[in-house]
ZAVEXSE-569292 format. One record per residue: residue in three letters; x, y, z of N, C-alpha, C in turn. Coordinates in steps of 0.001 Angstrom, whole numbers, padded with zeros to 6 digits, always signed. Each point is the difference from the previous one (the first is absolute). Layout:
! residues N
alaXYZXYZXYZ...
//
This chain:
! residues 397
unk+000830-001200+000000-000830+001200+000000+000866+001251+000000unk-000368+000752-000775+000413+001686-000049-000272+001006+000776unk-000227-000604+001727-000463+001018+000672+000599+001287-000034unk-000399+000871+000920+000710+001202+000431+000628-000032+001132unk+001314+000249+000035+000932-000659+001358-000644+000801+001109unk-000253+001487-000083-000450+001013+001138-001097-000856+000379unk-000941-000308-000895-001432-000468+000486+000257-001472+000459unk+000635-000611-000039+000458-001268+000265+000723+000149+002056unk+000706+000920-000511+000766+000390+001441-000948+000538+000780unk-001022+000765-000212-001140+000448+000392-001470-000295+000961unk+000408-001697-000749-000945-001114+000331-000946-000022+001689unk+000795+000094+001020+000009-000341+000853-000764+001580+000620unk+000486+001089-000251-001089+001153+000211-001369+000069-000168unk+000286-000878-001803-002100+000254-000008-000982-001079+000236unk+001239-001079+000146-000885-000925+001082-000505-000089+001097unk+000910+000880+000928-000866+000491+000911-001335+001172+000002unk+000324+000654-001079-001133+000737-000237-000917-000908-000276unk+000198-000886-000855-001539-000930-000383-000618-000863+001074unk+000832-000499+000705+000057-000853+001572-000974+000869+000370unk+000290+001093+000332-000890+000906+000817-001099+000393-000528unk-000260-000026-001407-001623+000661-001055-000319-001438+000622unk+000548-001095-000190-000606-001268+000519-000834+000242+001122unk+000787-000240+001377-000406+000351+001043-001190+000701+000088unk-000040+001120-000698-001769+001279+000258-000456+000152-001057unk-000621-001272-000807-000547+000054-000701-001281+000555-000258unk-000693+001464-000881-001221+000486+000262-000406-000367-001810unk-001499-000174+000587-001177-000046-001147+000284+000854-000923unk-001026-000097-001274-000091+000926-000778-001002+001135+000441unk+000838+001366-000113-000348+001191+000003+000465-000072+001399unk+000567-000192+001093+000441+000203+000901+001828-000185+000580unk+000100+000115-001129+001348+000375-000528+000945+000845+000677unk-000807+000435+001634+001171+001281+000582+001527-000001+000644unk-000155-001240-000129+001492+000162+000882+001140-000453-001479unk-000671-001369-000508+000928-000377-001233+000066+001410-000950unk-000917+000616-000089+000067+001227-000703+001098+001323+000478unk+000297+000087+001049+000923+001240+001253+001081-001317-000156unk+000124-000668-000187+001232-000659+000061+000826+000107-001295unk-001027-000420-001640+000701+000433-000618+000145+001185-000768unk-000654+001394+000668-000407+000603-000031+001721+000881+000589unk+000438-000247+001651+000910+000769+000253+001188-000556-000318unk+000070-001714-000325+001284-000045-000717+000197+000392-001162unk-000989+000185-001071+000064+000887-001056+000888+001463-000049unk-000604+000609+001017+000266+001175+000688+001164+000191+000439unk+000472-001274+000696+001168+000034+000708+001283-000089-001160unk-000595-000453-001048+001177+000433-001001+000388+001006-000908unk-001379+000899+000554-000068+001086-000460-000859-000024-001615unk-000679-001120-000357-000709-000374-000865-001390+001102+000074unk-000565+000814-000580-001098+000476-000153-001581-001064+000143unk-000683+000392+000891-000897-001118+000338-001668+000691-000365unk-000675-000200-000358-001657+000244-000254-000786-001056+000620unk-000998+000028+000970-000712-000417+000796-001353+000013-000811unk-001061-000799+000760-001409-000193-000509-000450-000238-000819unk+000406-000012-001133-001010-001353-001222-000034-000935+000850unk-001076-000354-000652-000324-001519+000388-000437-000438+001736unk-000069+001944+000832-000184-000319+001540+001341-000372+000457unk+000657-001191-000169+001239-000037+000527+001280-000101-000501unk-000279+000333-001484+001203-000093-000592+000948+000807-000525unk+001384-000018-000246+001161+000229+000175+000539+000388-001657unk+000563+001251-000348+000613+000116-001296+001169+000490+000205unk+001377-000501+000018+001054+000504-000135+000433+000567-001460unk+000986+000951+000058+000591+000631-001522+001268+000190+000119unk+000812-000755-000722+001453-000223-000171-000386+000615-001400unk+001257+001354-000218+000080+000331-001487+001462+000051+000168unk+001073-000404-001502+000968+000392-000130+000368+000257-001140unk+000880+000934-000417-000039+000757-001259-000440+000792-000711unk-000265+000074-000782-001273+001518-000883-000707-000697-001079unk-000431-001900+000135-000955-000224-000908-001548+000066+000776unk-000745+000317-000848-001369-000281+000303-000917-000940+000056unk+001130-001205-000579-001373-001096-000197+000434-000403+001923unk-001280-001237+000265-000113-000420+000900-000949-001415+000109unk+000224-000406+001050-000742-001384+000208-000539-000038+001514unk-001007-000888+000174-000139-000763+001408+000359-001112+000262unk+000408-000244+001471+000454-001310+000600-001157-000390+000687unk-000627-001128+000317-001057-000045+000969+000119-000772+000821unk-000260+000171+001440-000281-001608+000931-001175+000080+001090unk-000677-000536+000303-000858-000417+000814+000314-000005+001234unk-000860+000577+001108-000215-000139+001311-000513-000490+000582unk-001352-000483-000202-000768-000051+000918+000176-001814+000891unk-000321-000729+000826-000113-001118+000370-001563-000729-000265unk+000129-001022+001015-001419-001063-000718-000680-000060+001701unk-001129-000274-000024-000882-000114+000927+000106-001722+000514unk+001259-000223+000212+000372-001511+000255+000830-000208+001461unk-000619-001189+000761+001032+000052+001531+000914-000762-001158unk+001605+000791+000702+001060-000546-000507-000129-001823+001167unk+000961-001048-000550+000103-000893+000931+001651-000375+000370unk+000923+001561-001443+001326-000954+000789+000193+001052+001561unk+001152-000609+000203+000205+000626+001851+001815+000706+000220unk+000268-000472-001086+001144+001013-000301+000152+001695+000898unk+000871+000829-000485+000475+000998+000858-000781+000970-000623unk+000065+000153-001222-000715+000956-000724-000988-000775-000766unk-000987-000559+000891-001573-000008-000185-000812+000863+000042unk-001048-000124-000349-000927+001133+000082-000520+000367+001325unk+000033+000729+000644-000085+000693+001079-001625+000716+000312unk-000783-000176-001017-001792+000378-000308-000552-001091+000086unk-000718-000601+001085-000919-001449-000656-000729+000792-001165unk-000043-001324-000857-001234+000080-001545+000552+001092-000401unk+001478+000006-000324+000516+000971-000993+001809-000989+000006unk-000357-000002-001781+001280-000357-000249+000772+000468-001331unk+000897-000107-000344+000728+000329-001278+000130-001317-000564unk-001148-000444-000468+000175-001483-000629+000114-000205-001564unk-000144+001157-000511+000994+000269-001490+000501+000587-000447unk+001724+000810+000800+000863+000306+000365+000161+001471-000571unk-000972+000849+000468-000024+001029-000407+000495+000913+000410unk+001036-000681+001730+000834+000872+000527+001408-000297-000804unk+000459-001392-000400+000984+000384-001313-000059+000649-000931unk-001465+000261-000446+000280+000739-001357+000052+001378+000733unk-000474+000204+000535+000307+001443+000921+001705+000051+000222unk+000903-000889+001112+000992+000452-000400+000814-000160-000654unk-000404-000448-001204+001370-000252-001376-000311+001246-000459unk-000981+000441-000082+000062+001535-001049+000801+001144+001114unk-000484-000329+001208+000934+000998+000839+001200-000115-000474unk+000742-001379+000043+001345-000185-000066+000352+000498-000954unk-000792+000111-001794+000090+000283-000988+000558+001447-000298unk-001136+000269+000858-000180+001915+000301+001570+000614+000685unk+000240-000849+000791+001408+000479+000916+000802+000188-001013unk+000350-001323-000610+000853+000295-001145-000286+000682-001427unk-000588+000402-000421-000390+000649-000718+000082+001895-000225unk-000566+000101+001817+000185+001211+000689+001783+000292-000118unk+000384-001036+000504+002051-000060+000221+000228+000475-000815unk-000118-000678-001512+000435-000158-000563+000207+000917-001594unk-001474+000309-000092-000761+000360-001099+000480+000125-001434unk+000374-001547-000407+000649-000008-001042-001142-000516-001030unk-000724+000875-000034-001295-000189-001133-000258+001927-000240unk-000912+000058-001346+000030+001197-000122-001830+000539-000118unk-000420+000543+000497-001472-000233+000419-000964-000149+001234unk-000818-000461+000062-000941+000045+001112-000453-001330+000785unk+000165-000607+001004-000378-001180+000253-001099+000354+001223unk-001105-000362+000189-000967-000347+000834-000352-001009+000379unk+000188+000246+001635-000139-001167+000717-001596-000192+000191unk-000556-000665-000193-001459-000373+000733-000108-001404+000947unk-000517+000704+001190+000035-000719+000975-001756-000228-000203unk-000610-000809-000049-001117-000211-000127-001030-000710+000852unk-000933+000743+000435-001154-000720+001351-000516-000895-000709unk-001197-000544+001040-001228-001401-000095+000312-000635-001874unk+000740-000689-000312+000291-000497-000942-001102-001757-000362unk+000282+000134+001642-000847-001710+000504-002094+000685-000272unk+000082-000322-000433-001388+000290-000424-001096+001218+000178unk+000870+001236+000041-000528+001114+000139+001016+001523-001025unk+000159-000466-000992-000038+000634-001257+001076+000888+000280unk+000825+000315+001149+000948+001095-000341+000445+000589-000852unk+000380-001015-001188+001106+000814-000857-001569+000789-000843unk-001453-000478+000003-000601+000818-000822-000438+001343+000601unk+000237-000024+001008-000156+000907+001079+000737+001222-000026unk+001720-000246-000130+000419+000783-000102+000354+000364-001427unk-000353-000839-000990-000384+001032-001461-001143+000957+000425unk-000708-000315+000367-001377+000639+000384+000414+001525+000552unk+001156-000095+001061+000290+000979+000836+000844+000967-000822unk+000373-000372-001366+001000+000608-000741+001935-000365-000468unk-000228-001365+000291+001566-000817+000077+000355+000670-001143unk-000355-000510-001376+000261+000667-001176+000132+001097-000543unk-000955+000868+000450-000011+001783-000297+001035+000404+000886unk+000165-000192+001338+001344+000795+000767+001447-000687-000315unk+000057-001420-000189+000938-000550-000583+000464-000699-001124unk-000135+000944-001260-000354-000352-001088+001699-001062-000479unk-000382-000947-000076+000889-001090-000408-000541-000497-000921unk+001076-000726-001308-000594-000940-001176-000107-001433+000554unk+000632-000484+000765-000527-001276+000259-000101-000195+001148unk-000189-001389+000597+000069-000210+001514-000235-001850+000060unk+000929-000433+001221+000249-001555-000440+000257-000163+001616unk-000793-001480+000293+000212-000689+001378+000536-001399-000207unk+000179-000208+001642+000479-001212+000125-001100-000912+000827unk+000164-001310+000292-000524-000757+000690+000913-001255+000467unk+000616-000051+001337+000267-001708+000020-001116-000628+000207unk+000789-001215-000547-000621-001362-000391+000293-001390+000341unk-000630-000071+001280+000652-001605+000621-000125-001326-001043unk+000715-000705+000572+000003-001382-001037+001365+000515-001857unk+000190+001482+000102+000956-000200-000961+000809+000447+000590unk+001576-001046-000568+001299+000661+000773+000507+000876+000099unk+000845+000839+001232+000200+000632+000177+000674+001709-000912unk-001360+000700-000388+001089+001075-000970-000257-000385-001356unk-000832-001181-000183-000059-000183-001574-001135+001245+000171unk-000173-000025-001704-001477+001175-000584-001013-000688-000535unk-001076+000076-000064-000585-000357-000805-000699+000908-000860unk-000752+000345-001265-000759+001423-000428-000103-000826-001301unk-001436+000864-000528-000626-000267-001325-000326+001431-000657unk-000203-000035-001294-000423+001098-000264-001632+000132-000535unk-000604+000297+000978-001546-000191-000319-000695+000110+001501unk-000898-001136+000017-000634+000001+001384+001110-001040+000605unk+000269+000550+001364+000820-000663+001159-001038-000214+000702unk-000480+000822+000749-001268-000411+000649-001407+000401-000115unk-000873-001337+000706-001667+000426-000624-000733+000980+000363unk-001504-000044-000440-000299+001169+000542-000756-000479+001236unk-000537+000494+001394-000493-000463+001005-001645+000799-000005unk-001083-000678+000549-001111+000348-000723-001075-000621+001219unk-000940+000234+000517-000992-000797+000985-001113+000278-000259unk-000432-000728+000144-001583-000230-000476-000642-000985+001287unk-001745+000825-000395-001054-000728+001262-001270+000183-000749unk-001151-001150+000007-001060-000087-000725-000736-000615+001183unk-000969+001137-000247-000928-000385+001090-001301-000060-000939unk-000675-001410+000428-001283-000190-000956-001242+000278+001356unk-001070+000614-000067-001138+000441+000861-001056-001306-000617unk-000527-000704+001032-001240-000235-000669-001157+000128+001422unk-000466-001017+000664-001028-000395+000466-000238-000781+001299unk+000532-000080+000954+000082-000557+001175-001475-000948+000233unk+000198-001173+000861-000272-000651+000264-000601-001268+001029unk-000600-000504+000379-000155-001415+000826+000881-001117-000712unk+001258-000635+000498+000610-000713-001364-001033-001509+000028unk-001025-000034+001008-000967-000685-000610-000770-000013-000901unk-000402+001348-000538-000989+000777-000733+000930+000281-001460unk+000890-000130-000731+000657+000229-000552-000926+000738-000987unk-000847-000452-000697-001226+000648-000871-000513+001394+000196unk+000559+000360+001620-000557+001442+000033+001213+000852-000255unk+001508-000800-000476+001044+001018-000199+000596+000507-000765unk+000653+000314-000407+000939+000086-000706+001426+000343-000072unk+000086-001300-000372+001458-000424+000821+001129+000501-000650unk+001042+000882+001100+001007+000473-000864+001358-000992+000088unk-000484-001033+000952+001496-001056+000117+000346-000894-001106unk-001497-000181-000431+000395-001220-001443+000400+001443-001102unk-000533+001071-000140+000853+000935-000968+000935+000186+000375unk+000894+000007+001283+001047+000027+000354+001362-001082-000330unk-000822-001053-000365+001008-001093+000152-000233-000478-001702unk-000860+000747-000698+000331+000151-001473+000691+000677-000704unk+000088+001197+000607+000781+000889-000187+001302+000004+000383unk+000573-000757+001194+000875-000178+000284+000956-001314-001275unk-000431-000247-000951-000289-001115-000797+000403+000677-001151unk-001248+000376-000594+000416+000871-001048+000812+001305-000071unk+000760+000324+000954+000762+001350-000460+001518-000752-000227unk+000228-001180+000487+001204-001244-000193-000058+000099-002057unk-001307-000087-000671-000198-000225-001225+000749+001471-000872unk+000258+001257+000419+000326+001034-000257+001610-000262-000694unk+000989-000785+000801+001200-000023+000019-000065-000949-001339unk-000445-001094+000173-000354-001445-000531-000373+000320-001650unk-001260+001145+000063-000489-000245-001059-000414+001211-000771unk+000718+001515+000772+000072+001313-001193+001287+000522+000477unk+000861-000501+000558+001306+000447+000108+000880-000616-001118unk+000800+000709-000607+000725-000914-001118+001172-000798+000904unk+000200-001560-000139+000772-000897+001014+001427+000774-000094unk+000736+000881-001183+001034+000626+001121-000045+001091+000200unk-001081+000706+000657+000031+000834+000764-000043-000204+001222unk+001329+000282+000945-000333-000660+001733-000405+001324+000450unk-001696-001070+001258-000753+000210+000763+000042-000305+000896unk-000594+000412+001603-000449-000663+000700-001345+000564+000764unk-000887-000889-000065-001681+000560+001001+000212-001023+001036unk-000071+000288+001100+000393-000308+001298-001208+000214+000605unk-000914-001084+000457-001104+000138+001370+000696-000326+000914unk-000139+000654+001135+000651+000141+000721-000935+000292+001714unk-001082+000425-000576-000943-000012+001548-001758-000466-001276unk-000624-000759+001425-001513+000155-000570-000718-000613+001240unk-001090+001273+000201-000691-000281+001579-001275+000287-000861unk-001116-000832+000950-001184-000076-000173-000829-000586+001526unk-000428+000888+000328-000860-000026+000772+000630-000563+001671unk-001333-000189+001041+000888+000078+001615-000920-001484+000559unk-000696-000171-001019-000834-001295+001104-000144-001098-001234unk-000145-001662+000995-000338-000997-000986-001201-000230-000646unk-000969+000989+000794-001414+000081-000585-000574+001177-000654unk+000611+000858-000190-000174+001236-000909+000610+000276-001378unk-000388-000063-000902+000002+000454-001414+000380+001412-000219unk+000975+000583-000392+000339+001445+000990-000561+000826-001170unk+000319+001351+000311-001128+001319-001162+001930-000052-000951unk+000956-000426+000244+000955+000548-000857+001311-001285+000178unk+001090+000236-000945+001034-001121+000395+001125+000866-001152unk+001450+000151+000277+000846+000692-000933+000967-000918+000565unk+001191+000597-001291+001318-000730-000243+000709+000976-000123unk+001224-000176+000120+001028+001088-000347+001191-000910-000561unk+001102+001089-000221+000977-000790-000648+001291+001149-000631unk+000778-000581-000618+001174+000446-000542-000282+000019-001462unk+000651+000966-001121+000088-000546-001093+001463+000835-000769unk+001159-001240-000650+001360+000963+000018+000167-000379-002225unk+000292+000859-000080-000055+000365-001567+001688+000684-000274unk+000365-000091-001021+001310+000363-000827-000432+000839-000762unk-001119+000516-000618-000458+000928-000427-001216+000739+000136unk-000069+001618-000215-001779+000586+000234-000809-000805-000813unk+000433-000558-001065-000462-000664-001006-001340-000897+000848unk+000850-000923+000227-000676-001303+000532-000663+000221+001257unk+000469+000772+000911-000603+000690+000667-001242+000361-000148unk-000621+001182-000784-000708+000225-000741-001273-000953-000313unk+000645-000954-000847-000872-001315-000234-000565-000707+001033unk+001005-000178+001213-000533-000820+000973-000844+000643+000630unk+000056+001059+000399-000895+000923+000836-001285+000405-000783unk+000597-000062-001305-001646-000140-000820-000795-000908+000231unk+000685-001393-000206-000437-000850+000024-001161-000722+000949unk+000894+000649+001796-000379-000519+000950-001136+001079+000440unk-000375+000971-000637-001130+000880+000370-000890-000826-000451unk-000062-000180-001813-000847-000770-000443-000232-000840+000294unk+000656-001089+000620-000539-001611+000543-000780-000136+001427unk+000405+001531+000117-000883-000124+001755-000951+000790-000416unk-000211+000946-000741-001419+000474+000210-001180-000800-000863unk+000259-000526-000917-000455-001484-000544-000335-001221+000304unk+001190-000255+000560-000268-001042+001332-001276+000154+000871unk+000372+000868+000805-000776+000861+000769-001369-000395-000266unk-000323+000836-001218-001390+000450-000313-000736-001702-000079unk+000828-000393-000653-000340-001411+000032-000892-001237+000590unk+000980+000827+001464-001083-000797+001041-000280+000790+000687unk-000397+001021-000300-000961+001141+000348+000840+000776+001126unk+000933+000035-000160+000850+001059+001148+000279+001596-000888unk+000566+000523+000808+000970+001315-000468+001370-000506+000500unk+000665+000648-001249+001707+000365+000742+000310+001440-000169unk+001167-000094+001088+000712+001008+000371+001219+000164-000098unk+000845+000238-000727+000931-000334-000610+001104+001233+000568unk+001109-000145+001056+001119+000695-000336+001241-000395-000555unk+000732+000694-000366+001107-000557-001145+001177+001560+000540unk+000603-000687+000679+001057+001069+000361+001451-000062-000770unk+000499+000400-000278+000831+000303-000662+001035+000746+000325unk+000708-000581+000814+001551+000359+001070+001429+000255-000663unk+000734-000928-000614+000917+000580-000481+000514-000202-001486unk-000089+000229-000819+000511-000169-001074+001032-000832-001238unk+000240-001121-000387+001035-000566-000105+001552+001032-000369unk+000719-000469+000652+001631+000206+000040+000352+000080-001305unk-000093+000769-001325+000847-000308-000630+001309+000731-000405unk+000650-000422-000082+001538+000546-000432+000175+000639-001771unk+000950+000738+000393+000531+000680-001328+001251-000871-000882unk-000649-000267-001458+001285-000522-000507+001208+000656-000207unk+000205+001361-000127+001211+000788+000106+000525+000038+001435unk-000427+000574+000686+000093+000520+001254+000404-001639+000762unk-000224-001144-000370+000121-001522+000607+001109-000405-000812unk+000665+000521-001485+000650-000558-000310+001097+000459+000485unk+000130+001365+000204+000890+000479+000857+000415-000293+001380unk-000563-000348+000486-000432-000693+001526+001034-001383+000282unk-000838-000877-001342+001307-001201-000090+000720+000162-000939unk+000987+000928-000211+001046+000360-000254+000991+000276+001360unk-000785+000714+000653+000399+000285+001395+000346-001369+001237unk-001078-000706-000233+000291-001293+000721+000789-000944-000286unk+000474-000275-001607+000680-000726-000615+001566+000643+000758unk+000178+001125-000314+001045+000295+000197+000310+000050+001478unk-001086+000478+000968+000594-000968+001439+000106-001113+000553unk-001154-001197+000011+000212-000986+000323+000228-001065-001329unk+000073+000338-001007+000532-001008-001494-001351-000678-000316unk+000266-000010-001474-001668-000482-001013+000112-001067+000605unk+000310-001170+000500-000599-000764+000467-000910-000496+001268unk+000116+001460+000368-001162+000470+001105-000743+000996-000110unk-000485-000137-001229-000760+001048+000096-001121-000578-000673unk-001477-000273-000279-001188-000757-000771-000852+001068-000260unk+000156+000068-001520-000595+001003-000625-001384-000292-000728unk+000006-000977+000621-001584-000750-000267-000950-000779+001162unk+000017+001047+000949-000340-001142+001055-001758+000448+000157unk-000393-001738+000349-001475-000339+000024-000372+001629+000922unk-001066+000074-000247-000512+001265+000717-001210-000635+001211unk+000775+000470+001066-001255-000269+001210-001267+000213-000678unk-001043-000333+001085-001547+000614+000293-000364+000750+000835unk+001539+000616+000846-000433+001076+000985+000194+000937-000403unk-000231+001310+000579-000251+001090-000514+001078+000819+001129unk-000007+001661-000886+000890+001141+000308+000118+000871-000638unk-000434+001075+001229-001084+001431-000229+001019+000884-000630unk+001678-000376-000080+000360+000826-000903+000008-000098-001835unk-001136-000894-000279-000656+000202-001265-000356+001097-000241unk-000654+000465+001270-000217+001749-000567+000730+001100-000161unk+001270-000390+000327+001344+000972-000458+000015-000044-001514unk-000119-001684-000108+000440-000357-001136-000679+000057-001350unk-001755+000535+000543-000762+000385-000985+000206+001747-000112unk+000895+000697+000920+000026+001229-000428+001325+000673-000071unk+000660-001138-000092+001822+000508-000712+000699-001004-000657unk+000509-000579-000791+000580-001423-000346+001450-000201+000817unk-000099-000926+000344+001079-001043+001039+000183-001376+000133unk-000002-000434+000723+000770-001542+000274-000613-000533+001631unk-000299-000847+000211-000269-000685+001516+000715-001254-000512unk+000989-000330+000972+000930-001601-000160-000257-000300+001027unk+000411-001469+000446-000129-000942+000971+001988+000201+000376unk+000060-000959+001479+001808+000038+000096-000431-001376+001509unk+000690-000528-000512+000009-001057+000724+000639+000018+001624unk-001036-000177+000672+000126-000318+001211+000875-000994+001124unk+000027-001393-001212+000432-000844+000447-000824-000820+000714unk+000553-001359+000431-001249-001121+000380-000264+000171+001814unk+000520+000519+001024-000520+000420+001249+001412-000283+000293unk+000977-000859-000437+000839+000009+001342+000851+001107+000553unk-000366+001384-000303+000873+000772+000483-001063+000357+001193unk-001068-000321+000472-000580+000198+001377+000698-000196+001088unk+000176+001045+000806+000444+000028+001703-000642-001304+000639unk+000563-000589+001137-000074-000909+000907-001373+000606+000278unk-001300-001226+000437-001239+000563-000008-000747+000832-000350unk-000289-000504-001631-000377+000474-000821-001641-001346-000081unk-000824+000280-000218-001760-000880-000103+000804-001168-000898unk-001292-000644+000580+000146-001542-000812-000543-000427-001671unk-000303+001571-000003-000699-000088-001595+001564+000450-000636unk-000583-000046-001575+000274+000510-001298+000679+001066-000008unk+000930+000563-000257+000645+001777-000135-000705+000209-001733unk-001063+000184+000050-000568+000359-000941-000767+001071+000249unk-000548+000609-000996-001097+001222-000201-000613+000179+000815unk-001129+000823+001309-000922+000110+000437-000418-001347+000871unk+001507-000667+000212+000196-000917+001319+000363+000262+001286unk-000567-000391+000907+000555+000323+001499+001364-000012+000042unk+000362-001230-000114+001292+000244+000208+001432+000264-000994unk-000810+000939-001140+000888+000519-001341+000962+001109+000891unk+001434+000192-000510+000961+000987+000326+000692+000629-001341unk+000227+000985-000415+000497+000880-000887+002040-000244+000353unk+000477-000790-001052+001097-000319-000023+001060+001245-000383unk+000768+000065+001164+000713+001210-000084+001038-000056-000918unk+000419-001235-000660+001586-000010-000651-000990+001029-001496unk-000827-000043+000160-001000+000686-001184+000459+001413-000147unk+000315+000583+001201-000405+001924-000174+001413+000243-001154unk+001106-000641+000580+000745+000853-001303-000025-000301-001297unk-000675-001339-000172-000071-000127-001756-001236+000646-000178unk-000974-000189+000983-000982+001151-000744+000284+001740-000132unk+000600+000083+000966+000506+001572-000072+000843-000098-000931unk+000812-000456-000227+001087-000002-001262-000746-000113-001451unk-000748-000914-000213-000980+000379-001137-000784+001200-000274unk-000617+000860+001719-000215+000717-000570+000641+001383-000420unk+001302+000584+000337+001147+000260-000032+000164-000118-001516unk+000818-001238-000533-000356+000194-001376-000745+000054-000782unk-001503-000362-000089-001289+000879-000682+000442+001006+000422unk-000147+001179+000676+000196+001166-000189+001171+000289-000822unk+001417-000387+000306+001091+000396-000885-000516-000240-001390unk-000742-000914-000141-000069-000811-001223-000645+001406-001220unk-001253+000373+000722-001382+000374-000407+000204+001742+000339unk+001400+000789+000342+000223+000688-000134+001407+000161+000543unk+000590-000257-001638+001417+000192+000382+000712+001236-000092unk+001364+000231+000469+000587+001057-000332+000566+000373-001196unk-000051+001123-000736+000577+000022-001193+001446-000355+000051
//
């Protein structure tokens, strides 16, 4: 690997910084202390800092030289509404709050990034740091477009990271297209006719429309989706009624549904209006149909990505780097950066758990697991990557 020796020598500083985002891990939009933290080490390097997009989030401005173009860096803050279970030193210190998809690393590799960068400023241009709130299912990054990210910090592109347990340590992974899906919830509530469930004749029953419907919206994927377009419709809850002898006035389902494009999207959500209010009518109910529509699929820029792994090739070598990798079904709200500037979101390998401290949970070091930990040998190849994207993407004459 081609690290950066400073950021390499460095190591052991912003691990304790991340140790500690570990430790006080806060929700989305409650961001105050991880926010004043990287907020005055920003500061403390004399980095120019902007407060409040996004409620708790963080814009640093490193400029060096007299060009004008510019970019964003982005990383995530917020933690997960999860009791951690390892027992380690720097555990989470909040019951039902944890950093269980390591968003206090990506927090401090860009610090580390920023230090050197600040040192150094051997790029010619503008780099913006975005420190970014509630990422975990409360829309930050659209939030703080909302608040003006773009109009006060007008940059041409902007590109994140994510580790990724289960790939080795420091590899990349990135595609150019959709990386990740779009995230989407839905609930259909059919009304009909309550009951004696002796009397069935006086009702109208919304459980047998319930459990048809639960049936036919499976036929959507099956049979007007074209087979390679990947989908997923996910039931996921369905309640009907409180007693063994009552026929209830209503019965709904809810669920997930994750798409690679608005396209199909589109279709499915067409689809599934039409089969329930049809359904429905059918056996004499109404539906009620919500169809929420949360985050957007991830997709990446083919310029802006080819540049990216150019960048990775040349630190950790093409044979770690997969420029075709399968694309999850989870989702990430910085799609909406990515629908309003062109950039890059890559994966960087985590590694398989064994770099966990002595009492660490008996689960998985995976994603949105109790006992997942954010592998520190990580911060300087991720800071070092992002280090060179910037050199890369605005060099000196």
């Amino acid at each position: 690997m081609d690290l950066i020796k400073e950021l390499e020598a460095s190591q052991a500083e912003f691990s304790r910084i991340r140790r500690d985002l570990h430790a006080h891990p806060e929700l989305r939009y409650e961001e105050h202390r991880t926010s004043d933290l990287v907020a005055s080490t920003l500061q403390g390097w004399g980095i120019p800092v902007h407060r409040g997009l996004g409620g708790t989030g963080v814009v640093g401005v490193i400029r060096a030289g007299t060009g004008s173009r510019a970019i964003g860096l982005r990383a995530d803050m917020d933690a997960l509404p999860i009791q951690e279970m390892n027992t380690f030193a720097h555990a989470s210190r909040h019951a039902g709050k944890m950093h269980a998809c390591g968003h206090d690393g990506h927090t401090a590799m860009l610090l580390a990034a920023a230090a050197h960068l600040n040192a150094t400023r051997r790029f010619d241009g503008t780099v913006y740091l975005i420190f970014q709130p509630a990422e975990e299912g409360g829309c930050g990054a659209a939030k703080m477009i909302e608040d003006g990210l773009f109009e006060k910090f007008e940059m041409e592109s902007v590109y994140a990271l994510h580790n990724w347990p289960g790939m080795p340590l420091g590899a990349f992974a990135v595609n150019s297209g959709a990386i990740m899906a779009s995230s989407n919830e839905f609930r259909i509530t059919l009304h009909g006719k309550g009951s004696h469930a002796a009397l069935p004749h006086n009702a109208v029953d919304p459980v047998a429309a319930l459990a048809a419907l639960s049936q036919a919206l499976q036929t959507i994927l099956t049979r007007n989706k074209r087979p390679g377009d990947a989908a997923v419709l996910s039931i996921t809850q369905m309640h009907a009624g409180e007693a063994s002898n009552v026929i209830p006035d209503f019965a709904w389902l809810g669920g997930t549904v994750r798409t690679f494009s608005i396209d199909v999207l589109d279709l499915i959500e067409s689809r599934m209006r039409e089969l329930a209010e049809h359904l429905a009518r059918g056996f004499g109910c109404e539906a009620e149909i919500v169809f929420d529509r949360k985050y957007p699929p991830t997709i990446n820029h083919p310029q802006e990505t080819a540049v990216c792994v150019d960048v990775m090739r040349a630190l950790v070598g093409e044979e770690n780097v997969d420029v075709d990798v399968e694309a999850p079904m989870s989702s990430e709200d910085f799609s909406f950066m990515l629908q309003a500037r062109p950039g890059c979101y890559a994966l960087i390998g985590n590694g398989e758990g064994g770099h966990r401290d002595h009492g660490h949970g008996a689960g998985p070091c995976m994603l949105h697991n109790t006992s997942y930990d954010f592998n520190d040998d990580l911060l300087p190849i991720g800071a070092s990557y992002w280090v060179k994207l910037a050199q890369r993407l605005l060099p000196r004459s």
